[in-house]
Structure formats: C-alpha cells, structure tokens
N, C-alpha and C positions, 0 to 999 in steps of 0.2 A: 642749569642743572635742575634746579627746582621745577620750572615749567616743565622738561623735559620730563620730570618724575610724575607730577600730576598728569600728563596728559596718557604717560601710559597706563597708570594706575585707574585712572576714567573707562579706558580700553580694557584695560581687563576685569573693571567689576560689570561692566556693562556684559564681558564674552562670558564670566563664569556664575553671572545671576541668574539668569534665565533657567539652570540646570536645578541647581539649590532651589531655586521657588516651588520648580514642579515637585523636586520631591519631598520637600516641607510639604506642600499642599498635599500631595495622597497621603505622606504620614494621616494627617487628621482629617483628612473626608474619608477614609474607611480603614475600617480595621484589618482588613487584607492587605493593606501595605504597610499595616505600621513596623516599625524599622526593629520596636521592642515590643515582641508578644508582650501582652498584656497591660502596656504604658504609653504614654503618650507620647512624655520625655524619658525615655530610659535613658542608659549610658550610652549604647550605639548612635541613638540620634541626634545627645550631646556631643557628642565624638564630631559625627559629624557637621554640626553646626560651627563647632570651634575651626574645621579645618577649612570653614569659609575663607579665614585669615592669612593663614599661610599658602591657599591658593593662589591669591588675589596678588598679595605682596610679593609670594616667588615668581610666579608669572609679570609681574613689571618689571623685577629687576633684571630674569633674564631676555624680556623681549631689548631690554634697554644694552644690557651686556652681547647677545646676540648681532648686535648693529655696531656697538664698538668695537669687539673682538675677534670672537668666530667670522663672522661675514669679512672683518677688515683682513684679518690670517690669510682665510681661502684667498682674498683675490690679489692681495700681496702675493702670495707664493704662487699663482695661478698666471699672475703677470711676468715676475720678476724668470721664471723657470722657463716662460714663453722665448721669451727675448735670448733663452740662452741657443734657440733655433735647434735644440738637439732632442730629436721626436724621440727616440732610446729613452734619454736621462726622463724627459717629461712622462714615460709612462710607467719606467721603471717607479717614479716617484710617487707617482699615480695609486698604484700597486699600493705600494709600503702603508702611504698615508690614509687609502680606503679599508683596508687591512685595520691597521692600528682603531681608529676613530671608532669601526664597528665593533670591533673587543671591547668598545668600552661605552656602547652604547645601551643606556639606562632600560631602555624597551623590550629587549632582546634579553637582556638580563631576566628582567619580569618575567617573560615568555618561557625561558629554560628552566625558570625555578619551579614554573607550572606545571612544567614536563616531564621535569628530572630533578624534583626536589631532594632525592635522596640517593642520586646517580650523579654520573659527571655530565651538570649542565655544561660544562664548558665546552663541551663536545660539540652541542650545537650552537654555540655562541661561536667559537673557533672555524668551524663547516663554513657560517653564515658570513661570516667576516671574511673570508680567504675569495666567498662568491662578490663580495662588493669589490672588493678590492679592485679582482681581475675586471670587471667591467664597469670602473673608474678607468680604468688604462684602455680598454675597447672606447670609452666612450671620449676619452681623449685626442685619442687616434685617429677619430671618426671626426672631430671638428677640425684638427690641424690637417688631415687628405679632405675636407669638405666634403662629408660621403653625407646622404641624406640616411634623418635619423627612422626615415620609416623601413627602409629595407635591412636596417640590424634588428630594428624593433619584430619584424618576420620574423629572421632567421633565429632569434633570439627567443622567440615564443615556438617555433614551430618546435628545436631543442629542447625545450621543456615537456611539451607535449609527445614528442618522442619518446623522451625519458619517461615520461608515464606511465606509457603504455608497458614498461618492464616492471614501473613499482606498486607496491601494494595499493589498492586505493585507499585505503584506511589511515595511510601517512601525506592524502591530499591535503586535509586541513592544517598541519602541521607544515608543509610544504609552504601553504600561503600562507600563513601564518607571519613565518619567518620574513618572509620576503617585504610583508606589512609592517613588521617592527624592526627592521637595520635601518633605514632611512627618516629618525626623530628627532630629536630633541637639540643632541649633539651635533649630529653629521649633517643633517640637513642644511643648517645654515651655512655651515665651511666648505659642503659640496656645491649648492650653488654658488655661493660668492667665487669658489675656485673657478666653475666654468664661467662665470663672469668674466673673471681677471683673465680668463686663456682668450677668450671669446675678442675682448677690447683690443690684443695687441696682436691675434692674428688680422682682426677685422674685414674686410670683403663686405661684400653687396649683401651675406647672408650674416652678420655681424650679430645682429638682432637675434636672431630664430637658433644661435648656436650657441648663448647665453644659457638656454635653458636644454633638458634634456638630460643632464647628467646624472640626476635623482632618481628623474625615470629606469634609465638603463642601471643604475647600482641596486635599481631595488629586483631588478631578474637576476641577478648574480644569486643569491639565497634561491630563486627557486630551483635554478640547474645542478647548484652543489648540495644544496639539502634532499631533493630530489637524488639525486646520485647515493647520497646516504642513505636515504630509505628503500633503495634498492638491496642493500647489504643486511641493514637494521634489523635483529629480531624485533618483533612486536613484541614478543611476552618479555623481553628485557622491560622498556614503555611500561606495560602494564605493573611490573612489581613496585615501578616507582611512582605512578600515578596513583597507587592505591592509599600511600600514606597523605599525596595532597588533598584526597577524599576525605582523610581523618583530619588535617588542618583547616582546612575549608567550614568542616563543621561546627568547628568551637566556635564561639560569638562572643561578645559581650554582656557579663547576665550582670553586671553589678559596678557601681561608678568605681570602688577601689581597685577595679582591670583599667582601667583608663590611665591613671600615672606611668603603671608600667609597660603597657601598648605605647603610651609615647613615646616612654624613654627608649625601647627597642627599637622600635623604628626610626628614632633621630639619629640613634649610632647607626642602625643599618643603612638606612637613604645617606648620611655621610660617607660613609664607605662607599657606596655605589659611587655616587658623586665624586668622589677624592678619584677613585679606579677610573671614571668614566672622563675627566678632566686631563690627568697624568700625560697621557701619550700625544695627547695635541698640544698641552705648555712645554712637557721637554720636546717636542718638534720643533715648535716654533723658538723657543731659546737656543738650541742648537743650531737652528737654519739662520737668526739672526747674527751670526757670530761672521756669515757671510755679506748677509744684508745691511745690519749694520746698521737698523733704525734707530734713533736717538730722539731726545728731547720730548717734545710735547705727543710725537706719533708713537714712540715706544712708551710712552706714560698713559696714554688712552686707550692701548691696547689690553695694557696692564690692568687698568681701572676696572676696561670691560670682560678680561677674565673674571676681577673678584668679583662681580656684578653677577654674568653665567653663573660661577659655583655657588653664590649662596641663591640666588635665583632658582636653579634647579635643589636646591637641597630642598629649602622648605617648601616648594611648589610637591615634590616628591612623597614629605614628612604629611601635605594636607590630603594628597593624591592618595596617600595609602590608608591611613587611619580613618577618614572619611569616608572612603569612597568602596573603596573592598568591602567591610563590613555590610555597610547597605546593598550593596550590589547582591550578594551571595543570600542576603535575605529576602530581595526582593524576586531574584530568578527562581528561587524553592515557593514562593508564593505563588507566582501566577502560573504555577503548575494545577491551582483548583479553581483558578478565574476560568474566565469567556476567553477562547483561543484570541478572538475578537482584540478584545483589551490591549491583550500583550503583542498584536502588530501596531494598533494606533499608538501603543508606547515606543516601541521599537521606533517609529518611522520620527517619532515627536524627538525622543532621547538623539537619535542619530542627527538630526537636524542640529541640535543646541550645543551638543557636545564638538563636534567641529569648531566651535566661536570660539571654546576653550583651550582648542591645541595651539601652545605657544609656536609650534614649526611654520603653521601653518598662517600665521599674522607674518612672518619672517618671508616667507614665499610671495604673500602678496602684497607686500611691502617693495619687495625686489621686482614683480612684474611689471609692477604701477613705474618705479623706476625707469629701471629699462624701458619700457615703450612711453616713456614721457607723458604716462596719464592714460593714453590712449584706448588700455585696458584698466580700467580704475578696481581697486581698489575690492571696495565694498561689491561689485562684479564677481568680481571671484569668487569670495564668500561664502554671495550667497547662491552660487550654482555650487559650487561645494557642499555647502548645506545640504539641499535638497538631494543632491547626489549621495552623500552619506545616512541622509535618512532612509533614503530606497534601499542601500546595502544591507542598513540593520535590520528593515522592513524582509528581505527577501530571505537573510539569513533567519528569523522568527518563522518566518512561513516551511524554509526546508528543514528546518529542528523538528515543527509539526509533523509534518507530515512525511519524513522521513525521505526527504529527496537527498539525493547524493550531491555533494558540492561543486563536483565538476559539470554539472549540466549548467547550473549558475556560470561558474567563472568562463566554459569556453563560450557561453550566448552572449556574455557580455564583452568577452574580446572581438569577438564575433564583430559586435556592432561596434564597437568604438574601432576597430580598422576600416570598415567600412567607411566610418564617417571621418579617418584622418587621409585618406586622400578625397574629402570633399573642401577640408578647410584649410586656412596658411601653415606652414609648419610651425611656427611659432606658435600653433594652439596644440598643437602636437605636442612640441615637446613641454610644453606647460602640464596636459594634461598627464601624462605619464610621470612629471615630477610629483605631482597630486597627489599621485597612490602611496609614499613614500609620507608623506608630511600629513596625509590625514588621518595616519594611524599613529597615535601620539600614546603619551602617558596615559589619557583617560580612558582610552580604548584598552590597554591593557590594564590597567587596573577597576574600572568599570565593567566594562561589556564582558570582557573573559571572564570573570567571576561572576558575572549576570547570567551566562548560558550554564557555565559549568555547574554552578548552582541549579540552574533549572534542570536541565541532564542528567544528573547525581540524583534527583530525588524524582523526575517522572518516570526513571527504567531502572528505579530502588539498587542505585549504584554501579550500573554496570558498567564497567571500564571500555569496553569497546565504545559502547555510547557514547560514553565521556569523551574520548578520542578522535570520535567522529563528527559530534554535534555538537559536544563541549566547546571544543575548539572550532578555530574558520572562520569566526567575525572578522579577525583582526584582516585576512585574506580578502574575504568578503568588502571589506570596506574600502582597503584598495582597490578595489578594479573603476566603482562604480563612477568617482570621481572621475575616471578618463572620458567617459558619457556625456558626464558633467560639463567638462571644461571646452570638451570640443562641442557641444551642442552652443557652449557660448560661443565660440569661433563659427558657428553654423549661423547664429544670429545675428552677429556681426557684419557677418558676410552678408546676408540677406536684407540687412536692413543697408546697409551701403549702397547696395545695389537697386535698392527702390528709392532709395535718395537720389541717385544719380538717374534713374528714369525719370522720375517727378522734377527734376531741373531739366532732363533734357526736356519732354514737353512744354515746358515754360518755354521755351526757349524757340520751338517747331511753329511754324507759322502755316495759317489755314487756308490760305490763298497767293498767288504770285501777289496781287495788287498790294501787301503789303514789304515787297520789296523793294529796296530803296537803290536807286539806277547813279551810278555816278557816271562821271563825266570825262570821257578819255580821247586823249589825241593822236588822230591817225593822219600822218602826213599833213603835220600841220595845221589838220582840221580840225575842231570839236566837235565829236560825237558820241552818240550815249550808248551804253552799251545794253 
C-alpha cells in the first residue's frame, strides 16, 4: 500500500507542477499577472499556493480509489450483466446507471452553477444526464450486435447538426459545453471499465477495439438533448441569471481574514457535491451486490477504494476551487490589455500542462496501456493528448479574439478527425472519441471557464450575450481537439509499422538469382537440382 501511495503521489506532483510553476513565475516576472493588484503575496496567491496540497494529495487518492473501485464496479457489472445474455435487461441497465452517475457528476455541476446560478441548474444537469444515459444503451447495443463504432459516430453527429440548424446559435457553446463536462471525474472511470467488462465476456476477433468507445458515444448524448433544449430555451431566461455570476465572479480576495472563510465554504460545499456525486453509484453497487454477492477480500477493496475516490475527489475539488477560480478570473480580466500575442502562447502552454492534471484522464490511459498489453503505452497518449489540448485552448483564444463563431471550429474539426478515422484501426477510433469526455476534467471547468469568462466580462464591459458566447465553449472546444490527437497517434502508428515491415522486407529481397540457393530434388529416382 505504501509503494502503491508513493508512486502515485510521484505521479501526480510530477502532472500538477508544471501548472503552479508557470503561474508562480508570471506572478513575479510582471506585474500584469500578478494574482493580487498591488502584492506580491497577497491572499489570492496564498490561497493559491496552499491548494498546491490538496491537489496533489486528492489527485493520488482518487487515481488510487479509481483502480480499486469505480473501474472494479463498472467491469463487475459490465461482466456479470453480459453473461445474463439478455440485450433488453443490459441496456435497460445501461440507461438507469448512465442516467444516475451523470446527476451526480462534479463537472456538470460546475458548469450549471455557471449558467444558472440563480435558476434551476438542475435543469441542465437533468437534460444532460437523461442524453448519456440513452447513449450508454446505444453504445451497448452496438458492441453486443458488433455494429462498427464509426457509422453511429455519423449518424450521431450528423443528429446533432440537424438539430442545429433549428437552434439558436448562441446556445452552441453551451451545447458543447455540456457534452465536455458529463464524461469526468466520476463517470469516466466506471464507463470505461463497464465497456471493458461487456467487451471481455462477449469477446470476438473485435474484443480489443469494443473495449473502448463507450465515453465517446455518452459524451454526444448532452449534445443532442441539450441541443433539443436550446431549441425551446428563452435566452433572456440565461441572461437574468448569468448576470448575477457576473456580480460573483467579480469579488476576489482583498485581505488574508477572507481566506478562513473561502475555505471553510468551500469544504462544506466540495463535500456536498462529493457526498451527492458518490451516493447513486455506492447505493447501485450495494443493491446490485445483494445479487452478486461479493464477499471477503473483493468486497473489502472495493470498499477501501470507494473511501479512497470520495475523500480524493473532495479535497482534489476543495484545492481546484479555492486555488484555481480566483487566479483564473484574474488572470482572463488581465490580458485583456496584454499583446493578443501573449494570451495564445498562454493558452496553447496552459492547455498542454493542464491535461497531466486531469485525474480521468491518467485512468483512461492507464486502461489503454492495459488493454493493448503496452502496445499503445502509456505516456503516448499523454502526450498527443497534450498537444492536442493545447491547440483547442489555442483556437478557442484566437475565436474569443477575433470574434469567430464556435461552430466553424467544432465542424472543421469533425471534419478532419472523420476523415482520418476511417484511415486508422478502430481501436484508435474509439480511444479518441473517449478522449473528448476525459479531457475536460475538473480543471478545465474551474480554470479555463473562469479564465474566458473573466476575460469576456471585462473586454465587452459585461455584456452577457458575450459572455454566453465566448465566455463559454472552452470546455466544448477541448473536447473535439483530442479526437485529432489520438487518431493522428493511430496515423503514426500505422505508418511507422509499415515502414518497418518495408525495411525488413528489403533485407530480406535479393539482388540477383546467383544468390539463390538450388536444393536437391528427386525425380524418378534420380537427383536433380532444381
């Protein structure tokens, strides 16, 4: 256990330093980034130094709780419900459990209180959930009929696009949004591991490649039913209640005696979230156990890695908020009088580093390396991940600029990443579509979204349409770009195999007959050469 602690602890100061270095360092190379007008160390950038600690620390226990529980849950039940051979019960269950897991998904939460701070966020937390759900059960159905995952992934995006065209576009970024933040923290690990478990005991020749995909397809569930919603939705409903997180967004921290009670609110509140977000997958699993029946040392390590998750994500949550919102919101209203310049190289640098951070997203390729027995390693993923993330925060800085609409971004980049999934194996397919889901974590909506809408709020002196439009959309944005990502790795993969196996066949090609070698064959008893 101890080893096991250090080494993810190693892992995760290693994924969440590199964030905190960069923005300690512009604190004190210039006074345009510093965290507290007029200090060096105010309360803000105390704040956030302390919640170096409970990054570090929630992020190990729940990458640790994520492997012994959520992941063991999903492919438990993913298994045991295969075997019952009754496609019905499997997607009915499908349903309930994608359903439940999103209500109580930490991300989504973030995202609605940003929305509808002072409305019924649940509304769209509830929408967004009801869209996973169902395509958990599509995307179940589609591995036990062995349907390939790129002709739902069509039909499933062209539906979206359909619905578009009836809804306002002002509810695009809000649209992806959602669809970026159902598939984090919580769900992510108990979705894949579920398609694991279904994947092992239907088995087939496509075993491998039906492993994955499940993430992918629950994260377009949000965009068809939220979409559907913003078909109906007044906007000036949106605006009456976005105009009070205008007026929260703007408080800061002017003095260290706001610091006790900034913690203390947000320990009860990240608790809350955490207890709500926990609830519906332990009474799942202790109810479904009453049939399963697991005992002893397996029912005791699941146990462990529940407490492990909930206090994992609590204080990963507790450092994620206090830390990281404050600076973010101060830093997006700053380089509103920088060099436009600036705030892309930040963008593309931030989006890179902060990917290492998201705990889903170690959980993901944790599972890949798995599954393909190393094949795909590991640290691979990563870091096409990375770079893939940093182009999304890169392009989204650019369209905030310059005032480009979000959808010319998301459909050039569907665009090409279908393109290039019937060039590669499906198993990079459906890898990269789970990507989009797992690289929009906690930090991204406690970071990035308060890094634009900060910046938004104060370059178009509040205007809530703005806000609405370019506020929002990173968290969308950063899902797609990953799908690029992960299949230009299957692009390379592919490509480099194939020049290995040229470069052995020519070794192997001979430049003249005379180096062929003539054996000895008998024809009616005679020896002769052939």
């Amino acid at each position: 256990m101890g080893k096991e602690f250090l080494a993810k602890f190693k892992e995760s100061a290693l994924s969440i330093s590199p964030i905190l270095i960069l923005l300690i360092i512009l604190n004190f190379a210039s006074t345009q980034f510093r965290m507290d007008q007029g200090s060096l160390a105010g309360a803000t950038f105390t704040t956030f130094c302390i919640s170096a600690v409970p990054l570090i620390f929630g992020m190990t226990l729940f990458n640790m709780g994520a492997e012994k529980a959520m992941g063991k849950i999903g492919e438990v039940v993913g298994t045991t419900l295969t075997k019952k051979k009754s496609l019905a019960l499997l997607a009915i269950i499908a349903l309930l459990l994608g359903t439940l897991i999103t209500v109580a998904e930490p991300d989504l939460t973030v995202l609605s209180q940003r929305l509808l701070p002072s409305g019924p966020n649940w509304l769209i937390v509830a929408i967004a959930a009801i869209g996973v759900g169902a395509m958990l059960a599509v995307a179940v159905v589609r591995v036990i009929l062995q349907k390939s995952i790129k002709i739902w992934l069509v039909i499933a995006y062209g539906l979206v696009f359909a619905l578009g065209c009836m809804a306002d576009p002002d509810f695009f970024p809000i649209v992806f949004d959602s669809g970026g933040a159902t598939t984090s923290a919580i769900s992510s690990p108990f979705i894949i591991a579920f398609g694991v478990g279904i994947a092992s005991v239907r088995g087939g020749k496509n075993a491998e490649d039906d492993s994955f995909g499940y993430a992918g397809l629950c994260s377009l569930g949000p965009l068809i039913s939220v979409m559907l919603l913003g078909i109906f939705l007044d906007k000036e409903f949106i605006f009456q209640n976005l105009g009070l997180e205008m007026e929260n967004m703007a408080t800061s921290l002017e003095s260290f005696s706001q610091v006790g009670p900034f913690y203390a609110d947000q320990t009860v509140s990240c608790l809350l979230d955490v207890t709500l977000s926990m609830a519906p997958i332990v009474l799942f699993f202790f109810l479904y156990n009453f049939f399963l029946r697991l005992k002893g040392k397996d029912l005791l390590s699941i146990v462990i890695g529940l407490v492990y998750t909930f206090v994992g994500l609590w204080i990963f949550l507790i450092g994620a908020n206090t830390g990281f919102i404050p600076v973010a919101t101060s830093l997006g209203r700053n380089f509103v009088s920088l060099n436009p310049a600036l705030f892309l190289l930040f963008g593309f640098a931030i989006g890179c580093l902060i990917i290492f951070a998201e705990p889903a997203v170690h959980v993901l390729a944790d599972q890949v390396a798995e599954v393909t027995s190393g094949t795909i390693r590991k640290g691979q993923v990563l870091i096409f991940l990375a770079i893939g993330t940093g182009f999304s925060v890169f392009f989204n800085v650019l369209r905030v600029l310059y005032d480009i609409p979000i959808i010319y971004f998301i459909a050039t980049i569907y665009v090409i990443g279908f393109v290039l999934a019937f060039l590669v194996p499906d198993i990079y397919v459906s890898i990269a579509f789970d990507s989009t889901g797992v690289a929009t974590g906690t930090l991204s909506s406690c970071f990035l979204l308060p890094l634009f809408i900060g910046f938004t709020s104060m370059s178009t002196g509040g205007s809530l349409e703005k806000v609405l439009t370019d506020g929002f959309g990173i968290i969308g944005m950063i899902s797609t770009m990953p799908i690029i990502a992960i299949e230009s790795l299957g692009l390379y993969g592919k490509i480099k195999t194939k020049l290995a196996y040229s470069k052995a066949l020519r070794k192997v090609k001979e430049s003249d007959d005379s180096q062929v070698i003539h054996l000895p064959v008998l024809v009616k008893g005679e020896e002769k050469h052939a």
